[in-house]
N, C-alpha and C positions, 0 to 999 in steps of 0.2 A: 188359287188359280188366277192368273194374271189376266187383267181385264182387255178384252179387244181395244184396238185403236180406236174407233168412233167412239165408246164408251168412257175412255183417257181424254178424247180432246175433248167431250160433252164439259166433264167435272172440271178440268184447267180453263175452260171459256166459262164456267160457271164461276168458279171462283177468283177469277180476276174480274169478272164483271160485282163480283160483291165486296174486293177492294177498290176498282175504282168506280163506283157507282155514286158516290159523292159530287156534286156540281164540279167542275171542270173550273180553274180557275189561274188564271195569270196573275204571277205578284207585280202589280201597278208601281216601281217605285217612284216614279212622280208622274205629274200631268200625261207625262210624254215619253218615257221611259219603261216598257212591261220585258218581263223575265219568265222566261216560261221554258217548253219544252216537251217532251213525250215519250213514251213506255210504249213500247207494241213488242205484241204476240208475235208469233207465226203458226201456222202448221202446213207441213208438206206432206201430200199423202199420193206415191206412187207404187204400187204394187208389181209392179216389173220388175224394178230395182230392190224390194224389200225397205224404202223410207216409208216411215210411220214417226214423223216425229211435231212434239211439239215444244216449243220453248219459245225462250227472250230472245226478241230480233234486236230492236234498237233501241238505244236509249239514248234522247239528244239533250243542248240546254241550247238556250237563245234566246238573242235581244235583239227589239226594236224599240228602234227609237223614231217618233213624227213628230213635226211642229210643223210652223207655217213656212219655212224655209229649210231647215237643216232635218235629215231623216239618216235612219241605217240600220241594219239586218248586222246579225252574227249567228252562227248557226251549228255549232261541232257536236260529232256523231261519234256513238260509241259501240264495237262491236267485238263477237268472240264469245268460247267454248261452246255456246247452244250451234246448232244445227244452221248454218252449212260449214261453220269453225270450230268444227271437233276437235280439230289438228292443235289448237291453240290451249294454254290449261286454265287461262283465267279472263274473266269477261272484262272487255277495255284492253287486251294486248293489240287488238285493231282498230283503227281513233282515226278520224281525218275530221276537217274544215270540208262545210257545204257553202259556207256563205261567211263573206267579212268583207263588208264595205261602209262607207260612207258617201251622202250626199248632198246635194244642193239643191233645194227648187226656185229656180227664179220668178215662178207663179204657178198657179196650177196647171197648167200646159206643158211649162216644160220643167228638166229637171235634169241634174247629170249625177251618177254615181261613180264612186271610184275605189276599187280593190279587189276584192274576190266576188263577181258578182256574174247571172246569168247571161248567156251572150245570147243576143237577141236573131235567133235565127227559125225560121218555118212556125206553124203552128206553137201558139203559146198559150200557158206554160208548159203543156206538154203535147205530144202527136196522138192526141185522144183522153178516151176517159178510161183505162185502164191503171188500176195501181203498180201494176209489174211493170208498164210500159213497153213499149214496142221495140220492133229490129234498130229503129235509128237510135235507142240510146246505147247501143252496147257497138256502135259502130263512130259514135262519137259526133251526133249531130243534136238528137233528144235532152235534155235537163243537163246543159254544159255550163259549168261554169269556170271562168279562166279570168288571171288577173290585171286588170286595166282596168279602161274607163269610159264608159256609156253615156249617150246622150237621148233622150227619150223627149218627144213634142210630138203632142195633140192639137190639130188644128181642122176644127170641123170633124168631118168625116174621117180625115188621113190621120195616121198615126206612123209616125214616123222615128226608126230608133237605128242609132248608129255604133258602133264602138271599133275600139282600138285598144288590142289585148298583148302585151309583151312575155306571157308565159303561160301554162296553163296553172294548175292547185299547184300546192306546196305542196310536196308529199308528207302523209303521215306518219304511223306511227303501223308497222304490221312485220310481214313473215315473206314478202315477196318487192317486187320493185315497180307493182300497180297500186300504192296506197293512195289515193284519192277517192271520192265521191265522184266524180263524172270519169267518164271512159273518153281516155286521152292515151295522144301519141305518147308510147314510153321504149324504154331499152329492154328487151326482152329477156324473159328469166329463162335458167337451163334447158328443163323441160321443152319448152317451145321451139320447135324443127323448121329451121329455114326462117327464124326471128331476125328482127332488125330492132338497131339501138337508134334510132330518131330525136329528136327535140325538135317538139314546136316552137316557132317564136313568131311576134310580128304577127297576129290575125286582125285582118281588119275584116267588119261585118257591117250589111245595110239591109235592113228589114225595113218594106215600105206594104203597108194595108190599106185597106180603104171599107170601112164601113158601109151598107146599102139595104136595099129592101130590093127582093125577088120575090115578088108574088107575093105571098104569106111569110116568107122566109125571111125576117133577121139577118143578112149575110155580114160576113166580110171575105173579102177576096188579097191577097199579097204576093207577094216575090219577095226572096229572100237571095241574099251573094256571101260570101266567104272566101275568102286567101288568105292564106300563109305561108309560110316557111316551113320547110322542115330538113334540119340542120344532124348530116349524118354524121355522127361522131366514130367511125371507124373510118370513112375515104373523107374525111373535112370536107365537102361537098356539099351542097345546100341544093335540096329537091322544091317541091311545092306542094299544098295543099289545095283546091280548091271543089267550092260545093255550089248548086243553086239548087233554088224551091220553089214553086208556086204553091198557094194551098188557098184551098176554100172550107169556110166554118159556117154552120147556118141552123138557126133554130125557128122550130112552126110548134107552139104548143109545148105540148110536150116532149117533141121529137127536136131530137138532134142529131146532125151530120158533122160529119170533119172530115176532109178530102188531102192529101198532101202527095206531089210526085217530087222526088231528089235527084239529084245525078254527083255523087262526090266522084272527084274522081285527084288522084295524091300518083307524085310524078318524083317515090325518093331516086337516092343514090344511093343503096346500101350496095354494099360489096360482093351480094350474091343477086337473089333473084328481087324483079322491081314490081313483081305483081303483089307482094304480102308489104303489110307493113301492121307494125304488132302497134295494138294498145294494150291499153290496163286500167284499173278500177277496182274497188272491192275485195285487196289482196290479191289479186293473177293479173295475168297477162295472157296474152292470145294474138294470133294473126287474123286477118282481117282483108279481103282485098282491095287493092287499090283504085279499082276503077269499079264503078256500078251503081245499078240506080236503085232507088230506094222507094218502095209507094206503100200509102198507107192508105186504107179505109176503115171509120169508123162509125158504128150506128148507136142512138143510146134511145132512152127512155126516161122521163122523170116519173116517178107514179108517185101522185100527191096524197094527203092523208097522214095520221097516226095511227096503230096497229098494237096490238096488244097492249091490252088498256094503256092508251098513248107513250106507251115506250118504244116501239119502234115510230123512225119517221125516215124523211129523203132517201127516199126509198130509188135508185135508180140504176137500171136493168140496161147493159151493153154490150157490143160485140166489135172485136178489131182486128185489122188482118194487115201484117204488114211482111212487106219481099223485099230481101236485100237480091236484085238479079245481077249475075257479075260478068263482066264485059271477056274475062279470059274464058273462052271456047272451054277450057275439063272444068272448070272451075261450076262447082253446083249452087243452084240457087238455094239461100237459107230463106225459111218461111214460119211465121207465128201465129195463129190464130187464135184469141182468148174471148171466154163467153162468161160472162160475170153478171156481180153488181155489188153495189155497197149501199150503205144504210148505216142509222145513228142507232142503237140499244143506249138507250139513258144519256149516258155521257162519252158510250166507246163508240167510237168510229171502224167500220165491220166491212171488209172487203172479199166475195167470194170469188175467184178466178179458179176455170175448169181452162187448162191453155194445154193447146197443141205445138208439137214443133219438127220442123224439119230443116236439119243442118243449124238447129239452135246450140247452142254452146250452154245454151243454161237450163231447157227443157228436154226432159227424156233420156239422157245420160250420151247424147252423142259427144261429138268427138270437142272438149272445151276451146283445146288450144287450136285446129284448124277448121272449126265446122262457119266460120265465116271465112274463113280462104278457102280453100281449094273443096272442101264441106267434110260430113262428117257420115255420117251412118246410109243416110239420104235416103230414110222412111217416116214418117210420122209416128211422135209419141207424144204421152201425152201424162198429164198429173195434176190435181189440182192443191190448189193454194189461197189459203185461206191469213187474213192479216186482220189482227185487233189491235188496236190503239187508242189509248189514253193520252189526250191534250192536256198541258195545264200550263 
């Protein structure tokens, strides 16, 4: 008699936690150089759809490297056959670069990087404390990264970071013509109705913050800008890209806030209609619309302590709600809302997410390729999702 689901993922989180349950450990190969990387679970569990599944999500490797001047990240990711790449027959036929740069620090204030590296736009590193992240990353604002060159300065209070980006990822290694890690302008695959074939080029970006104190509150308050290019390779014609942010982040205690409002709004030339313009990421591609604003609210909780004879610890409890609202009149608003939390078990790092969605492309099975353009189902659904991982 085949064992229910909760009972199947109980035993597979049991026994990856008794293979990696050993200290956690990066190989140091010198003073300055560590090699490391990470194993994570998954499971998806939604009942509407009949998913019940659990298996291998990622497996990455990567180096840093710090001294007192010279630093650098590298970071490639490996994915397939487990769930949501059934379609694929063997694990690693979908590979991309997260990260490949190198830097400079002129002192500790400032510092430039150059290659495949994060572009410094709104809330960082991410638009909250959520592991699946929010509408802005599958809209192509959230955990972007594109290849140029960054200039980062710390002065007092201000934190100030600029770049100039001439492409976005290399494309990888997959089964579609969105193989990267971030959600970028790309040329749309068959499937996708009323796609556009785009190229980005030329992003220049200016993130300015300011560190403060509100009452009890920790702040920092910023503005964020963005333009680009975007170069249509059916009418040779070159559109535009551009985005602005304000956002506020603030910690009392325990408690934390992260505030963000966006307005991207991309001006292609494609040869049909100039309201969609398709990205890609993660094997697919998708439409997307071109003008609308983007807001995010986040709440969280730290809850301090160790918990089962001190195997559980950083224990911290959150909720995030983010709206891509789109400026064309039929065009429906997409909406995410995810209620979580995550925590360490020994040495894995444990992410629980219950997320709603409406008009999301990745929650609840609406519509992938248009539920950020023109939307998708345009009711609420819902699944959660749970992520184990092993650092080393």
């Amino acid at each position: 008699m085949p064992l229910p689901a909760t009972s199947r993922f109980t035993l597979s989180l049991a026994a990856l936690f008794c293979i990696f349950a050993e200290p956690a450990m990066a190989v140091q190969v010198t003073d300055n150089l560590d090699l490391g990387g990470a194993i994570r679970g998954r499971w998806d569990y939604d009942p509407d759809r009949n998913i019940q599944n659990f298996g291998l999500d990622t497996f990455w490797l990567s180096a840093k490297y710090t001294s007192d001047t010279w630093i650098g990240e590298a970071q490639y990711r490996f994915y397939g056959r487990s769930y949501p790449y059934r379609y694929t027959k063997n694990y690693g036929d979908i590979q991309f670069a997260k990260l490949a740069w190198v830097g400079y620090k002129f002192n500790p204030e400032q510092q430039v990087q150059v290659g495949l590296n994060t572009v410094p736009f709104g809330l960082q590193p991410y638009f909250g404390s959520t592991f699946y992240e929010t509408l802005g990353n599958v809209i192509g604002l959230e955990d972007l990264q594109q290849v140029g060159v960054k200039y980062i300065q710390q002065s007092g209070d201000w934190n100030i970071q600029a770049g100039y980006y001439l492409r976005p990822a290399w494309q990888g290694k997959g089964t579609t013509n969105g193989v990267t890690f971030s959600s970028v302008v790309s040329e749309a695959d068959s499937y996708v109705a009323d796609g556009s074939d785009n190229q980005e080029r030329n992003t220049v970006v200016l993130r300015v913050a300011k560190a403060l104190d509100l009452g009890l509150w920790k702040s920092e308050v910023g503005v964020s800008g963005l333009s680009s290019s975007l170069e249509n390779r059916d009418t040779n014609n070159d559109g535009r890209r551009n985005a602005v942010a304000v956002h506020y982040l603030g910690k009392n205690g325990p408690w934390g806030v992260q505030l963000q409002v966006a307005r991207q709004q991309m001006s292609p030339r494609n040869p049909g209609t100039d309201e969609l313009v398709t990205l890609g990421g993660y094997d697919g591609t998708y439409n997307v619309a071109s003008r609308g604003n983007l807001y995010v609210a986040d709440l969280s909780y730290d809850v301090t302590g160790k918990y089962l004879f001190n195997q559980v610890s950083g224990v911290k409890l959150y909720a995030n709600y983010s709206a891509f609202d789109k400026s064309a009149k039929a065009f429906k608003t997409s909406e995410r809302m995810i209620l979580g939390s995550s925590f360490m078990v020994s040495q894995l790092y444990v992410a629980t997410e219950w997320m709603f969605g409406k008009n999301d492309p990745y929650i609840g099975g609406s519509s992938y390729a248009q539920s950020l353009g023109a939307g998708g189902t345009d009711h609420w659904e819902n699944q959660v999702y749970v992520n184990v991982a092993y650092y080393f």
